[in-house]
N, C-alpha and C positions, 0 to 999 in steps of 0.2 A: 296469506298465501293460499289459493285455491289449488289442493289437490286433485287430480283425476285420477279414479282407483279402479283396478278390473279384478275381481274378486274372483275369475275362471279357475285358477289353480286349484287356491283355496275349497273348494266345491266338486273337484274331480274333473272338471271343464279345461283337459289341457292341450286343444287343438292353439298352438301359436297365432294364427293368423286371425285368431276372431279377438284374442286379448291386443295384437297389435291394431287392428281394426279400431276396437273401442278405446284406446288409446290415444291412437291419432285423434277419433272424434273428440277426444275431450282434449287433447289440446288444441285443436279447430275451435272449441267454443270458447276458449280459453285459460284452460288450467294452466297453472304456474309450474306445476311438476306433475309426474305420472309417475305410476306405481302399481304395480303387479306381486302384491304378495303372493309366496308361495312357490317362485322360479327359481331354480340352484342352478342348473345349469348354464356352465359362462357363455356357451354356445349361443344359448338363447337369448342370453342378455346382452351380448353383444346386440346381436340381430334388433331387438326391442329399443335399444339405445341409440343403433343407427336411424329406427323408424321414426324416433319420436325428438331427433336434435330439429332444433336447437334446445329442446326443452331440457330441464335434465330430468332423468331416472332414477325415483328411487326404490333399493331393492331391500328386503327382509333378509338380514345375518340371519342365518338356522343352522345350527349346529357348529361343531367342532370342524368339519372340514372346509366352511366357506371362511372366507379371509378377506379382510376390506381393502390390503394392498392387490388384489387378485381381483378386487368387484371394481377399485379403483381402477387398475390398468385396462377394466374392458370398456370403461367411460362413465359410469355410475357414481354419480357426483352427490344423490343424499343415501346415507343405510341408516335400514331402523332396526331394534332388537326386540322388539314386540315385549313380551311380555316377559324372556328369558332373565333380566336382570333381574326382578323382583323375585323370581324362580328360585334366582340362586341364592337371595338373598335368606329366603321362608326356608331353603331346605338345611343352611348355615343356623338357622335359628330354631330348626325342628332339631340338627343335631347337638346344639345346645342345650336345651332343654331336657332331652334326653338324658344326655351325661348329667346335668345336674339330678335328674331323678333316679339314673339309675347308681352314680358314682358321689351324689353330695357335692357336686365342684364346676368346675368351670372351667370352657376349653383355655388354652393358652393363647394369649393377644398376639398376634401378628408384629 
């Protein structure tokens, strides 16, 4: 799968019409899916998902208030979670650690 990625958000570059621009262009040259990390708002993504169908969209989950039946319903067909899993995983394993150093023990299993 040939992604076509517009990295404007990411970077402070957040005029809409140059990341839809370069989006159409890549999938004019052929990407398989487009992607604009760094968009929350569904306004927008709406707007970017109408520009670039048939292709689909995919958008970066960021935080607690985006929601993938809310990214789904605007037409957003892949989500990616960048790098937050691992996140959560190292800060689950910092506060383990912790406890065993400061308490001798270990948190309680799920």
């Amino acid at each position: 799968m040939l992604v076509g990625r517009s990295e404007g958000y990411l970077i402070g570059q957040t005029e809409l019409a140059a990341t839809i621009d370069r989006l159409v262009a890549y999938a004019d040259a052929g990407a398989d899916c487009l992607y604009a990390p760094g968009i929350t708002d569904l306004s927008a993504i709406r707007t970017l998902v109408s520009a670039v169908a048939p292709k689909p969209l995919n958008v970066l989950l960021i935080g607690p208030t985006m929601r993938v039946a809310d990214l789904a319903d605007a037409g957003v067909r892949r989500v990616s979670v960048g790098g937050t899993l691992a996140a959560a995983a190292w800060a689950a394993f910092d506060r383990a650690v912790r406890l065993l150093i400061d308490e001798g023990t270990l948190p309680k299993r799920d």
